[in-house]
C-alpha positions in Angstrom: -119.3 -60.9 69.0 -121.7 -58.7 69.9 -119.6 -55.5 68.6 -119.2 -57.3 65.4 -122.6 -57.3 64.3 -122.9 -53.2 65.5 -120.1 -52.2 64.0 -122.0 -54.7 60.3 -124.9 -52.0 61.4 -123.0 -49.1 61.5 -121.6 -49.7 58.0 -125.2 -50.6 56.8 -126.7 -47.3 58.3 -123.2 -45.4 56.5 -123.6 -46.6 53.1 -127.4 -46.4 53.3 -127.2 -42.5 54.7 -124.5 -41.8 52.1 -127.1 -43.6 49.2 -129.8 -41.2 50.5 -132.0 -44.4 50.9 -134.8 -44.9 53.7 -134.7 -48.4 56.0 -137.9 -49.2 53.7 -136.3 -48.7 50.9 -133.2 -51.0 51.5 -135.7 -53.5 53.2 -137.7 -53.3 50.2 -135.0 -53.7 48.1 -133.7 -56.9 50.2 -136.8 -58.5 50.2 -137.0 -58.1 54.3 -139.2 -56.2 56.8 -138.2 -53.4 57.7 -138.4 -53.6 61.6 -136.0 -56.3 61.1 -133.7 -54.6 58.8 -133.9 -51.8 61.5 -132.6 -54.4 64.3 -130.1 -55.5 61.7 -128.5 -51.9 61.7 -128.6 -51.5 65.3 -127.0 -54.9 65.9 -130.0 -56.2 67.6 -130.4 -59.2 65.3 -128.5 -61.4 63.2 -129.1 -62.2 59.7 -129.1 -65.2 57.8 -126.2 -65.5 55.2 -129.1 -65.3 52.7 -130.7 -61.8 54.2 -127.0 -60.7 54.2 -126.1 -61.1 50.9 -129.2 -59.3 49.8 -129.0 -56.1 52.0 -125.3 -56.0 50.6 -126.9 -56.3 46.8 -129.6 -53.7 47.7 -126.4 -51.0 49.3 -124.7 -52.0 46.3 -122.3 -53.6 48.0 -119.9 -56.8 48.3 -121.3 -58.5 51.1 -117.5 -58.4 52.2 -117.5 -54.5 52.0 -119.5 -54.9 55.4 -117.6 -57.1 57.1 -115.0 -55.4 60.0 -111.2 -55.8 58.8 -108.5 -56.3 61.3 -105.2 -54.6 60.9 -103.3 -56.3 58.0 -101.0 -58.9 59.6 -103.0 -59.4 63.0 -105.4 -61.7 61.3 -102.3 -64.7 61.6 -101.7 -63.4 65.2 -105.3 -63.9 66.7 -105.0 -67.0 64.7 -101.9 -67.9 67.2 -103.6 -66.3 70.0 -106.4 -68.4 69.6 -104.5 -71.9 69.9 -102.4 -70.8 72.5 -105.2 -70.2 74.1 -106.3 -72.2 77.2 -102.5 -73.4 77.5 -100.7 -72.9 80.7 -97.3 -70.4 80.6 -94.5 -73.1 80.4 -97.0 -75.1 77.6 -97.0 -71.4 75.1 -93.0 -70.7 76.3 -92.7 -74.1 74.6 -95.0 -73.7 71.5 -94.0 -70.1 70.9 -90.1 -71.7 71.4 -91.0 -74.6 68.8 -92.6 -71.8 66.3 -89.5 -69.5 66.4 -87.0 -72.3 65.2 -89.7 -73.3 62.3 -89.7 -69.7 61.7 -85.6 -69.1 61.6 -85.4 -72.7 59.6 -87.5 -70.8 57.2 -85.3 -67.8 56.5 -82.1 -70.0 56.6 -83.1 -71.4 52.7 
């Protein structure tokens, strides 16, 4: 989780470098101090959803225009990944066997 929120930063600190724009200034702008809008960038603290929103209004941003993306399909596979996980091998043989007939059902119509 931790890289998550760096890697928030780092695309704060990008858009704000590319906007010619201070820490103060976005802080300012955000309504937020800027020792914590400093932290923010650096991944050293985590903002509300509130504070968020407003340091994406103040870049100019979608708040989603910050947010990491995964490669386009893999979001369903960590999706699988993540029930599967904690099961023993012959447990996700079975669910990963019981998904690939749903699956070939699926193309049959």
């Amino acid at each position: 989780m931790d890289n998550f929120y760096a890697e928030i930063g780092r695309r704060m600190k990008s858009v704000r470098t590319a906007l010619r724009l201070t820490q103060a200034q976005v802080a300012e702008k955000a309504g937020i101090d800027t020792s914590f809008y400093g932290q923010i960038e650096r991944g050293a603290n985590i903002p509300s959803l509130r504070t968020f929103a407003a340091v994406a209004a103040a870049l100019k941003l979608d708040a989603s225009d910050l947010l990491p993306r995964q490669p386009r399909g893999r979001l369903h596979e960590t999706a699988v990944e993540n029930l599967l996980a904690g099961l023993d091998s012959k447990r996700k043989a079975l669910v990963l066997g019981l998904v690939k007939d749903i699956v070939a059902r699926y193309k049959e119509r």
